[in-house]
MILUM-335904 format. One record per residue (C-alpha): residue number from 1; residue in three letters; z, y, x. Coordinates in pm, whole numbers, plus 32768, in hexadecimal, padded with zeros to 4 digits. Example, Ala and Ser with C-alpha at 12.3 -4.5 7.8 and 13.67 -1.06 7.14 Angstrom:
<lumkols>
+------+------+------+------+------+
| dogu | mike |   pz |   py |   px |
+------+------+------+------+------+
|    1 |  ala | 830C | 7E3E | 84CE |
|    2 |  ser | 82CA | 7F96 | 8557 |
+------+------+------+------+------+
</lumkols>
This chain:
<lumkols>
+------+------+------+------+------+
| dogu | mike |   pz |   py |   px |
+------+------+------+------+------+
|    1 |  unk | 7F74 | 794E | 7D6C |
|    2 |  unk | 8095 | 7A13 | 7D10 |
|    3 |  unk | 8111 | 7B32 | 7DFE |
|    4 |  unk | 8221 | 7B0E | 7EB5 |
|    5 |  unk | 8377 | 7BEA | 7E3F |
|    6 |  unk | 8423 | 7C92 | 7F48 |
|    7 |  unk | 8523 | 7D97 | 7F0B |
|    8 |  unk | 84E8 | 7EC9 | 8004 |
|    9 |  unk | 858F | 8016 | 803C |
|   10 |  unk | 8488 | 811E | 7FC3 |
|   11 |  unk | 84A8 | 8293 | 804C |
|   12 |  unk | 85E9 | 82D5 | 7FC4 |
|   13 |  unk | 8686 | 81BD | 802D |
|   14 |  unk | 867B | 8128 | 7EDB |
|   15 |  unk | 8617 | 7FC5 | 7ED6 |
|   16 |  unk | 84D9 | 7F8C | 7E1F |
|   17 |  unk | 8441 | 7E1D | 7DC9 |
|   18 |  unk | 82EA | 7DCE | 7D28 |
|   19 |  unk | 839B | 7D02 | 7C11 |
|   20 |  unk | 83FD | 7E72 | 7BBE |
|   21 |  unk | 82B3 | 7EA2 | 7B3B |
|   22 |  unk | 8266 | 7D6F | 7A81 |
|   23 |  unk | 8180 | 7DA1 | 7962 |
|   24 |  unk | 80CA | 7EA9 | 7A08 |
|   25 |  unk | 7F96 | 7E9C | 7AC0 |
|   26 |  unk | 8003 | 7F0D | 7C80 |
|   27 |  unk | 7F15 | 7F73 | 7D7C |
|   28 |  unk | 7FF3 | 7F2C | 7E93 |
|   29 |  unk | 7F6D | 7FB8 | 7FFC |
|   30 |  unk | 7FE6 | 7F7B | 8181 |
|   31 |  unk | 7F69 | 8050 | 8267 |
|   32 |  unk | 8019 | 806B | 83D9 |
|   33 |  unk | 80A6 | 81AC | 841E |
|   34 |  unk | 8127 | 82CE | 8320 |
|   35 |  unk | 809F | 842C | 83A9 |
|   36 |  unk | 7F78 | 83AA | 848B |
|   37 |  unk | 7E2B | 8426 | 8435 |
|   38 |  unk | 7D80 | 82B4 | 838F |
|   39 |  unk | 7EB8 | 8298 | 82E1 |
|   40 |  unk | 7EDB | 83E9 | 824D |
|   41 |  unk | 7D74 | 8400 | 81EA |
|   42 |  unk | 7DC0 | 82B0 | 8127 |
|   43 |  unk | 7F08 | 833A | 806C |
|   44 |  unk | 7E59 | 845A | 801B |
|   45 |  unk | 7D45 | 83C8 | 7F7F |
|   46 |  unk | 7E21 | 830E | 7EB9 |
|   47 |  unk | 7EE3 | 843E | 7E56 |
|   48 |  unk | 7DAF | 850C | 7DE9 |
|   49 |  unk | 7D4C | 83C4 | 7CC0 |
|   50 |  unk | 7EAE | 8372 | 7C78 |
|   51 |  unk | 7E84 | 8401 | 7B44 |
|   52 |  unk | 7D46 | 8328 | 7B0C |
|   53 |  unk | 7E1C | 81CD | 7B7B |
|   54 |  unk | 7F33 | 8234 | 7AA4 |
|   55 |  unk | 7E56 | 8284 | 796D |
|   56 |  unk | 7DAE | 8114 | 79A5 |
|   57 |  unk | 7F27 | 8069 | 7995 |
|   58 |  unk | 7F6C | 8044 | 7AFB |
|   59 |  unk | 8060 | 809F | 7BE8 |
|   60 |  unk | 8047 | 810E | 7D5D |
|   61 |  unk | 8133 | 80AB | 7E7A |
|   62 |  unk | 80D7 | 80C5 | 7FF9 |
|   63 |  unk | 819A | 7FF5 | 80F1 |
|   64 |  unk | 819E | 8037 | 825A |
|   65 |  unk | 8299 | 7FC2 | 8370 |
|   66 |  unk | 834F | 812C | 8389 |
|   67 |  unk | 84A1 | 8164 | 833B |
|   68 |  unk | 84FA | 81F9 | 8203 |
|   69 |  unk | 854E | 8369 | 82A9 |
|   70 |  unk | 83D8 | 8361 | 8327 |
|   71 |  unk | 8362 | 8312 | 81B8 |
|   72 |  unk | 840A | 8449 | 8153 |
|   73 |  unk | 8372 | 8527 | 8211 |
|   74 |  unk | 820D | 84A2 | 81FB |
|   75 |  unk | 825F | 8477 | 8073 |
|   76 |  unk | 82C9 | 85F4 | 806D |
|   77 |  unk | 81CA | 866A | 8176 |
|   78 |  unk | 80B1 | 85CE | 80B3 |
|   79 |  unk | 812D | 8615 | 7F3B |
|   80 |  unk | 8109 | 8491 | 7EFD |
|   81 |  unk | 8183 | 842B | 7DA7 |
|   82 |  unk | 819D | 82C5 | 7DE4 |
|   83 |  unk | 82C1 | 820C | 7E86 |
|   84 |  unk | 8271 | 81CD | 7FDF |
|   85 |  unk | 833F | 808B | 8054 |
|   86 |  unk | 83D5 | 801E | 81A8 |
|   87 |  unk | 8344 | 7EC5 | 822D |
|   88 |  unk | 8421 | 7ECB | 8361 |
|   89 |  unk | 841C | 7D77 | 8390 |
|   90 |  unk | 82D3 | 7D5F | 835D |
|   91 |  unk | 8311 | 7C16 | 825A |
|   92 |  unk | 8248 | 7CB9 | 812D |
|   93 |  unk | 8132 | 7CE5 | 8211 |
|   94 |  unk | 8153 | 7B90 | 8291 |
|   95 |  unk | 8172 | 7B09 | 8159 |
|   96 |  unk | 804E | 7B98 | 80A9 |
|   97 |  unk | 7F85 | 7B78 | 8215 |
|   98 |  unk | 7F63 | 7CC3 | 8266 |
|   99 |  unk | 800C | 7C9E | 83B1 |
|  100 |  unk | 7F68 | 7BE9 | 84C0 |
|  101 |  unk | 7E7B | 7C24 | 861D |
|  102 |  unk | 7DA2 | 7D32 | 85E2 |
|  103 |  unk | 7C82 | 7DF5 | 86E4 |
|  104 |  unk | 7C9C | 7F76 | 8712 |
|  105 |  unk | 7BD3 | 7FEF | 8817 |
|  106 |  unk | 7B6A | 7E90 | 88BA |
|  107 |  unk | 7CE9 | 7E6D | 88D2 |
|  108 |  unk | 7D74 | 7D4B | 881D |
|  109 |  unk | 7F0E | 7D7A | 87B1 |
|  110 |  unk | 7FE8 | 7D02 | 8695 |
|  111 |  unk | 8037 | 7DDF | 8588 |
|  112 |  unk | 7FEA | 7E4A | 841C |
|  113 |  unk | 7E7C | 7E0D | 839A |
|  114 |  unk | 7E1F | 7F37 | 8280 |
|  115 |  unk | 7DF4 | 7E81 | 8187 |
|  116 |  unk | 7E1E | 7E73 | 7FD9 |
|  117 |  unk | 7E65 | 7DA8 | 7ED8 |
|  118 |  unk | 7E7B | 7DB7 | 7D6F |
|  119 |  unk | 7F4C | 7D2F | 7C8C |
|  120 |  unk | 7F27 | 7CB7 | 7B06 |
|  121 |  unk | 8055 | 7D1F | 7A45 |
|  122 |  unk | 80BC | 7BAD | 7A29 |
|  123 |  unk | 80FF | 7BD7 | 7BD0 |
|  124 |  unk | 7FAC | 7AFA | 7C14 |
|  125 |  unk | 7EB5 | 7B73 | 7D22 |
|  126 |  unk | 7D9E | 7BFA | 7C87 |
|  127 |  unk | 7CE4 | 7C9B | 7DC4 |
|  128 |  unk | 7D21 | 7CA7 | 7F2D |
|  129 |  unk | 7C65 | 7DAA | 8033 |
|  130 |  unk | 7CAE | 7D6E | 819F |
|  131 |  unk | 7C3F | 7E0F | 82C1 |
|  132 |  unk | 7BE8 | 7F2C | 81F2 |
|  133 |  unk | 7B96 | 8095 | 8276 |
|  134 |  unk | 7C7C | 81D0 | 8235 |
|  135 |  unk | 7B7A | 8292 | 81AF |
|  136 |  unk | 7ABC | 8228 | 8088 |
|  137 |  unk | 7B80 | 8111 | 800E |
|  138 |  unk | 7C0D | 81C0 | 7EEE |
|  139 |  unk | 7ABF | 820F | 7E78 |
|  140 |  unk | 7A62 | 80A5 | 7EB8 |
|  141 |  unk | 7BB6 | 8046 | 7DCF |
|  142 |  unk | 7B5D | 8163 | 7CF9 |
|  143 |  unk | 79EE | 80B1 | 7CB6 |
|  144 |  unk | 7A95 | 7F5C | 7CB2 |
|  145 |  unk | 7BB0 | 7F69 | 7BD8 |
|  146 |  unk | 7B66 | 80A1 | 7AE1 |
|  147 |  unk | 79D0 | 809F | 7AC7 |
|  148 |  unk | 79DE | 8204 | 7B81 |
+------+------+------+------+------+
</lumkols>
């Protein structure tokens, strides 16, 4: 299946598509919120082995529903050197099924499901994780993807 190809404004307001990174290797993350705890654990951990994804061929990108100016400030907050990219509209997530019902605290509500997929630098889904947890899923991709 090949990904779908939005074009999305990223932190700066510059719009960003995945097409931009075609013959590269993209780890390409949604998680809910920018600057909640799950979320910033998540970013971070991706921060601290960016190096190691980068070295392996592949790209980062995080989506979330925030606006761009909210991006920013997480982005700068957090030191993240990936582009972070606004899903407003939620139509990424939708597209790639990572919006939907989901259950926090017994609670069921509509919104964005963490989740990550990867693509092969010919734009094809390699590997999908959904309903993953904040902490220890980079370790998980880390094992996964670069035999660490």
């Amino acid at each position: 299946m090949n990904a779908p190809d939005y074009t999305l404004l990223d932190q700066d307001r510059n719009p960003v598509s995945l097409s931009d990174f075609s013959g590269q290797r993209v780890v390409v993350f949604f998680y809910p919120k920018a600057m909640t705890p799950g979320c910033t654990v998540e970013a971070c951990d991706f921060r601290d082995s960016y190096e190691e994804f980068l070295a392996a061929g592949m790209a980062v990108v995080g989506l979330s529903p925030d606006p761009p100016d909210v991006l920013a400030e997480f982005r700068e907050k957090e030191g993240l050197p990936f582009p972070l990219l606004s899903d407003a509209d939620h139509k990424m997530a939708e597209a790639f099924g990572a919006w939907g019902v989901k259950k926090l605290y017994g609670r069921e509500t509509v919104g964005l499901i963490r989740s990550t997929f990867v693509l092969g630098s010919d734009g094809e889904l390699e590997r999908e994780y959904r309903n993953v947890r904040a902490t220890g899923h980079v370790a998980r991709l880390k094992r996964d993807l670069l035999g660490a």
